[in-house]
C-alpha positions in Angstrom: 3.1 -10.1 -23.0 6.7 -8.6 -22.2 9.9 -10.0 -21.3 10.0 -9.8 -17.5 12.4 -11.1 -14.6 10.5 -11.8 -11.6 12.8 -12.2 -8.8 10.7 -12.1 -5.2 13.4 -11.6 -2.5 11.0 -11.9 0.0 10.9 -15.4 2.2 7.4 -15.1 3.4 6.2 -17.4 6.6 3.0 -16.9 6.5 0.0 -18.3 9.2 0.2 -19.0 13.0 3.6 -19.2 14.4 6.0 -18.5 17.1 7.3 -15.3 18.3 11.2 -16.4 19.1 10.9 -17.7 15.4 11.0 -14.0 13.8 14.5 -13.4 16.6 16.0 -17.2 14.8 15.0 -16.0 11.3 16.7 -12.6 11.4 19.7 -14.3 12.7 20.0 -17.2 10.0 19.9 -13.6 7.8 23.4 -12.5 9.4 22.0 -9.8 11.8 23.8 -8.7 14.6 22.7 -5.4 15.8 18.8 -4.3 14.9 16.8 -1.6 14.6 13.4 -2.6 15.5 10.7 0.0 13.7 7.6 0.5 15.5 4.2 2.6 15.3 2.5 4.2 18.4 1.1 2.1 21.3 -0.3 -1.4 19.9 2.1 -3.6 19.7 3.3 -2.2 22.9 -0.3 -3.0 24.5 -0.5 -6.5 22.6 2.9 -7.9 23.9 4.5 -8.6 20.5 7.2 -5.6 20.9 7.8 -7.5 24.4 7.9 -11.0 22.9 10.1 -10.1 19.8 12.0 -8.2 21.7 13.0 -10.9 24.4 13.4 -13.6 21.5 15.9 -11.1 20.0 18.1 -11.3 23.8 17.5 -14.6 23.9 19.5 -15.4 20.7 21.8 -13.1 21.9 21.2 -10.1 19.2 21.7 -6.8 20.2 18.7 -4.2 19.2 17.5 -0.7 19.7 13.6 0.4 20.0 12.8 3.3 17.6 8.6 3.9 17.9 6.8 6.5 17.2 5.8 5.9 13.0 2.8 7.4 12.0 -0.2 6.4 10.0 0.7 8.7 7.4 4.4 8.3 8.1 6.4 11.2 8.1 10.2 12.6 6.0 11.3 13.5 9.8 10.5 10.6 11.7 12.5 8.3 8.8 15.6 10.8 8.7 15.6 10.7 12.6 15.8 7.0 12.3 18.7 7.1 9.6 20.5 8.8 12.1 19.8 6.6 14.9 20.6 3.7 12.9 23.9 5.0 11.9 25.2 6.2 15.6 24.1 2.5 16.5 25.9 1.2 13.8 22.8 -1.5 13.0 22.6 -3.9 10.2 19.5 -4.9 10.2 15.9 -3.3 10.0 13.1 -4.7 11.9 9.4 -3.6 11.0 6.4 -4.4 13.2 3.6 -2.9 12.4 1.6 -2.3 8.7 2.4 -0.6 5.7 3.2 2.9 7.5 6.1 1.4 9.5 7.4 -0.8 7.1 7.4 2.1 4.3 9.5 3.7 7.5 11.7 0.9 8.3 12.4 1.1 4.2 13.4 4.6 4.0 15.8 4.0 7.3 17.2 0.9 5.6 18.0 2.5 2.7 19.3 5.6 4.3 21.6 3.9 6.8 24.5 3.4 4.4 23.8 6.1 1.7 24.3 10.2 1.8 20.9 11.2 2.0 17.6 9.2 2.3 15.5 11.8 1.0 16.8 12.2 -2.6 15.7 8.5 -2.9 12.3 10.0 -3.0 12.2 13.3 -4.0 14.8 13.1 -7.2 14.4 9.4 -7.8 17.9 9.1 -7.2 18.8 4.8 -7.8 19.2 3.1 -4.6 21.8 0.5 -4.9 22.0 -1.2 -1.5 20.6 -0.8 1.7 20.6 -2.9 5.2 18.2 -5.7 5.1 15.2 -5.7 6.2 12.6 -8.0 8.4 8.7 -7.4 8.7 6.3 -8.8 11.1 3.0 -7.4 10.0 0.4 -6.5 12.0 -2.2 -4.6 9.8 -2.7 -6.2 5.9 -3.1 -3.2 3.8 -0.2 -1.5 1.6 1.3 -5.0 0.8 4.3 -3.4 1.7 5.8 -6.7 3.4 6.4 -8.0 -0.2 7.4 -5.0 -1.8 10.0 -2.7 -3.0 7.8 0.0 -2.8 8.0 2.8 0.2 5.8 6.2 0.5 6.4 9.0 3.1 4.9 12.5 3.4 7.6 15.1 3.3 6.5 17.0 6.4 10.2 18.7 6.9 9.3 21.2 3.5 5.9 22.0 5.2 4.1 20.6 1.9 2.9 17.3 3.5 3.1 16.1 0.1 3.6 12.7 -0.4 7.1 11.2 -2.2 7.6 7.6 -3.3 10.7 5.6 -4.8 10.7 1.2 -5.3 13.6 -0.7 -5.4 14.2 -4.6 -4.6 16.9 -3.2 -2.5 13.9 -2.5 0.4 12.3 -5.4 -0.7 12.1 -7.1 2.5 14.2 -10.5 3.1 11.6 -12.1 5.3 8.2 -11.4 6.5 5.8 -13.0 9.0 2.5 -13.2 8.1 0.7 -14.3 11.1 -3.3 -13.5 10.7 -3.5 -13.8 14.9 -1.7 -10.6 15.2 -4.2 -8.4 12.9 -7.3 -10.0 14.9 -7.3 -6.9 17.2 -7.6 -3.9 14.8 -10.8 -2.2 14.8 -13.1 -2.6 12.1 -12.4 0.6 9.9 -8.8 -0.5 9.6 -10.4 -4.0 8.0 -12.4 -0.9 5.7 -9.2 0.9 4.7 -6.9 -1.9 4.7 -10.0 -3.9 1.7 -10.1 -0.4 -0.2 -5.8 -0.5 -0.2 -6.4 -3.7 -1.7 -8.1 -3.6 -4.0 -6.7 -0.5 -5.5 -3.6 -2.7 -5.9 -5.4 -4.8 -7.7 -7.4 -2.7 -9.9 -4.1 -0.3 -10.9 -2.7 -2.9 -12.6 -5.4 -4.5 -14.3 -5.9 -1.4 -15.7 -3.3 -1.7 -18.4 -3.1 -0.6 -21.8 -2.1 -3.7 -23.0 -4.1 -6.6 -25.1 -2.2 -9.3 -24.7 -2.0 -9.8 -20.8 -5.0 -12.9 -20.7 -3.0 -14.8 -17.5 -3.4 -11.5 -15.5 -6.1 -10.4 -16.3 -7.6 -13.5 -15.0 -5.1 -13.7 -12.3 -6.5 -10.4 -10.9 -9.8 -10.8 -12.0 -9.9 -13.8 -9.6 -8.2 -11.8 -6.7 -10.5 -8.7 -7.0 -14.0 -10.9 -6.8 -12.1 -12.7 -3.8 -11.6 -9.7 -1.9 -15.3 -8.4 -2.9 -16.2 -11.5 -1.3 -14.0 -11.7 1.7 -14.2 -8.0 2.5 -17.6 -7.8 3.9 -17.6 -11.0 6.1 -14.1 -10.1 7.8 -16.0 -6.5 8.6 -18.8 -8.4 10.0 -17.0 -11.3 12.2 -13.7 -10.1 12.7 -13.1 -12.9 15.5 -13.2 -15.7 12.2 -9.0 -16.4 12.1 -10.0 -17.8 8.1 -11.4 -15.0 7.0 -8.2 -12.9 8.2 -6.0 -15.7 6.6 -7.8 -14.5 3.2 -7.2 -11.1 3.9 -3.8 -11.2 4.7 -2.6 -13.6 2.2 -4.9 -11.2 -0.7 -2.8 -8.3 0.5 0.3 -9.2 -0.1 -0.4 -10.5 -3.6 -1.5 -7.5 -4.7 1.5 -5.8 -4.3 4.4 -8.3 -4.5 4.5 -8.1 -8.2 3.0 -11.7 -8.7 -0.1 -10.2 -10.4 1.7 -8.2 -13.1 4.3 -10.0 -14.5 4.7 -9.2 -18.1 2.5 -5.9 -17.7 5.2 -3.3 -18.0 1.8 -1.3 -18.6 -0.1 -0.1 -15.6 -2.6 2.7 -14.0 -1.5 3.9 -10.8 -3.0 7.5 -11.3 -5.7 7.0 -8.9 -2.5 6.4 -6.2 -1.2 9.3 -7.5 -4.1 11.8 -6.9 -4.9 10.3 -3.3 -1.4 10.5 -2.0 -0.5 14.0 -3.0 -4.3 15.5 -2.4 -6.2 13.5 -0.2 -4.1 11.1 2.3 -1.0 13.4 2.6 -1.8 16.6 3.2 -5.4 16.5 4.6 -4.0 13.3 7.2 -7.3 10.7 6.4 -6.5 6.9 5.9 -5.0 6.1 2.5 -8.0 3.5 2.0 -10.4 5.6 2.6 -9.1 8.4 -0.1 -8.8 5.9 -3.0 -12.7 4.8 -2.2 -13.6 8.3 -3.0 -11.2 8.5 -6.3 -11.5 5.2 -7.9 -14.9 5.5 -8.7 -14.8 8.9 -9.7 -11.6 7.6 -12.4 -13.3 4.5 -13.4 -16.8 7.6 -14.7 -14.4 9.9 -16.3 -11.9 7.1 -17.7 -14.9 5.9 -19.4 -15.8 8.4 -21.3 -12.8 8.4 -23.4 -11.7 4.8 -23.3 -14.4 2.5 -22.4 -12.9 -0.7 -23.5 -11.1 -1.7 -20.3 -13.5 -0.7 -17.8 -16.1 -2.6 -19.8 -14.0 -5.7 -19.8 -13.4 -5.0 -16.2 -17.6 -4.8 -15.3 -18.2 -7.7 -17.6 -15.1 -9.8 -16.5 -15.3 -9.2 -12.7 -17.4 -7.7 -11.5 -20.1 -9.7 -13.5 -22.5 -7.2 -14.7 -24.9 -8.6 -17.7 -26.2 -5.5 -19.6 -26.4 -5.5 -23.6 -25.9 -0.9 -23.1 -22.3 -0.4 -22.7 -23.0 2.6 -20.9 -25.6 1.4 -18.5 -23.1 -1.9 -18.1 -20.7 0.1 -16.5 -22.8 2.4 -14.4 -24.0 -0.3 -13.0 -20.5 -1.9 -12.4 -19.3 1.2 -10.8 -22.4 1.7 -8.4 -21.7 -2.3 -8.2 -18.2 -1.3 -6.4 -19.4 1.7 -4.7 -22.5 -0.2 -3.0 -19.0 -2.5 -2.0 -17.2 0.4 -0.2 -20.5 1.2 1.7 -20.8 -2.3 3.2 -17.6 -1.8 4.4 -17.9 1.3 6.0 -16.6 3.9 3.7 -17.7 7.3 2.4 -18.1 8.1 -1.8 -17.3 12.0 -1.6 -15.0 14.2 -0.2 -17.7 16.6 1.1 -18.4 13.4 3.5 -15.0 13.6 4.9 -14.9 17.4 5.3 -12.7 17.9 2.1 -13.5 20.9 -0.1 -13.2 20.8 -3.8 -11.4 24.1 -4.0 -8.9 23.7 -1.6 -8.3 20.4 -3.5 -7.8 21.6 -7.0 -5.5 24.7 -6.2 -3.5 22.0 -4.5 -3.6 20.3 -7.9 -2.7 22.9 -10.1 0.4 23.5 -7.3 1.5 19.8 -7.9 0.8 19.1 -11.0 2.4 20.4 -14.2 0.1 21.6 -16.7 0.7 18.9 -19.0 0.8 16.1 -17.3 0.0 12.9 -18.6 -1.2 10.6 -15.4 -1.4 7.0 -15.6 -0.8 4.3 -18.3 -4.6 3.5 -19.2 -6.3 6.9 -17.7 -3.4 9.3 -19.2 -5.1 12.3 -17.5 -3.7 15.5 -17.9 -4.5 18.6 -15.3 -7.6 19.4 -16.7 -8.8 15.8 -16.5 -7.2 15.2 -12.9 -9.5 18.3 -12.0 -12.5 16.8 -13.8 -12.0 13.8 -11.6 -12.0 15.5 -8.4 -15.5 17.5 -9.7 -16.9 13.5 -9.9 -15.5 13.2 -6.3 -16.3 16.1 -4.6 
């Protein structure tokens, strides 16, 4: 195991609670004049934008309403906020929404008292402060209410390729976690939001370390509960326990509880569906990663079993004396997952052509790239994964 620091800025309030509350919160945090991030029409049809909003005037907090974040949110959209944010001369960041609005409300905060948001992302540039930032979460998915991460699609170049930076600058001060407010989505956002998830999960246990035993089990644990949970949230999405589950699994994959000491981890599979898949062909981020994780977890395998065995053996339970066979069957294991959830195994099935795909590759990607801390693909083995996808 490493040395680590593990410092989680975020004070989460998580299960059924009061809508002033998140206005009272924000204020014991110093605001005084917020910008409250939003995505199109839900939490506009729901009353929670109305109910936040009046808790905000009634503790006497001044605000301004900036909607309109997409599900793939956009380079435009953030720098549009940035500058709204600055003329309004707001110190605080309010997010209420999922992961897409809160990656938003991440890039505004940390764009609102620094030159240029965008070379946070594109040049990995070191963000060093930012305004704060409050979440109300509406959609459990990208764990992005316990995060320092942020993702956007740069859609100002005309690439739509997606750029990402972390820092616990945009690690958010306090989020609400209240599974009453996610009880409305429809049931492929349970689909995409499970596949997210997971993927969290399954990046980092996917390390090239040996000497990680309390995480491994740690996410071992998480990944057969979300198996588990998965499926009956998809089929009773009116049970408020089964979305307390769901909510809380989300953001522990992706608040850096699971990995500590792992300085080692996977996340090429993220990678390949943000630049190729979920960026510029606009499907749901889940539903990408459903059609690429499998296809790593065959080609991985081939070259270095040893993990993915651990991980069929470990996890996922599969009781075969044939290494190979144990983790065919562990992978169609997963896959047979995905489909009782709702999502497809190949590109073809969402109208995405393999050619199209892997000229995009060889555009992104340099030559000799070496692609994840387990998998290190290179271009010809990114493309090799696609072929298993297509």
């Amino acid at each position: 195991m490493k040395n680590f620091v593990y410092n989680n800025r975020t004070e989460l309030i998580f299960g059924k609670s009061e809508d002033k509350e998140v206005a009272q919160k924000i204020k014991e945090h110093g605001a005084k004049k917020v910008l409250v991030v939003y995505g199109q029409n839900s939490v506009i049809k729901s009353g929670l934008l109305g109910r936040i909003v009046e808790g905000l005037k009634q503790e006497k907090l001044g605000f301004v309403e900036y909607g309109g974040v997409k599900a793939n949110p956009l380079r435009s959209h953030a720098e549009a906020g940035v500058a709204l944010a600055k003329k309004e001369k707001c110190d605080f960041v309010l997010a209420i929404g999922g992961g897409s609005v809160i990656d938003a409300a991440k890039g505004i905060a940390a764009g609102a008292v620094n030159p240029k948001m965008w070379d946070f992302y594109e040049l990995d540039t070191k963000v060093t402060k930012a305004l704060p930032i409050g979440v109300v979460l509406t959609l459990p998915a990208a764990g992005s209410e316990g995060s320092g991460a942020t993702v956007l699609v740069d859609d100002v170049s005309g690439t739509n390729t997606k750029y990402s930076f972390g820092s616990d600058e945009v690690r958010p001060k306090i989020s609400f976690v209240n599974p009453v407010n996610c009880m409305t989505l429809p049931k492929e956002q349970i689909s995409y939001g499970a596949s997210d998830i997971v993927a969290h999960m399954l990046e980092r246990y996917f390390s090239p370390q040996t000497d990680v035993t309390v995480t491994d089990e740690l996410l071992g644990g998480a990944i057969r509960a979300m198996l588990k949970v998965a499926p009956k949230l998809y089929n009773d999405s009116a049970n408020y326990e089964y979305w307390a589950e769901f909510c809380l699994l989300g953001t522990l994959a992706h608040n850096d509880m699971l990995n500590m000491g792992r300085t080692a981890q996977d996340w090429g599979t993220h990678v390949i569906e943000n630049k190729l898949l979920s960026g510029p062909c606009n499907i749901a981020h889940g539903a990408g990663l459903a059609i690429i994780f499998p296809a790593w977890l065959k080609y991985v395998a081939t070259k270095k079993p040893s993990k993915i065995l651990q991980f069929v053996q470990e996890v996922l339970q599969i009781d075969a004396k044939d290494e190979k066979a144990a983790i065919a069957q562990g992978i169609a294991k997963l896959q047979e997952w995905y489909q009782s959830i709702g999502l497809k195994l190949k590109m073809s099935d969402l109208g995405i052509q393999l050619s199209d795909i892997k000229d995009l590759a060889k555009k992104l990607f340099d030559p000799n790239i070496k692609l994840g801390g387990y998998g290190e693909l290179t271009l010809e083995e990114i493309n090799k994964i696609l072929e298993l996808a297509k």
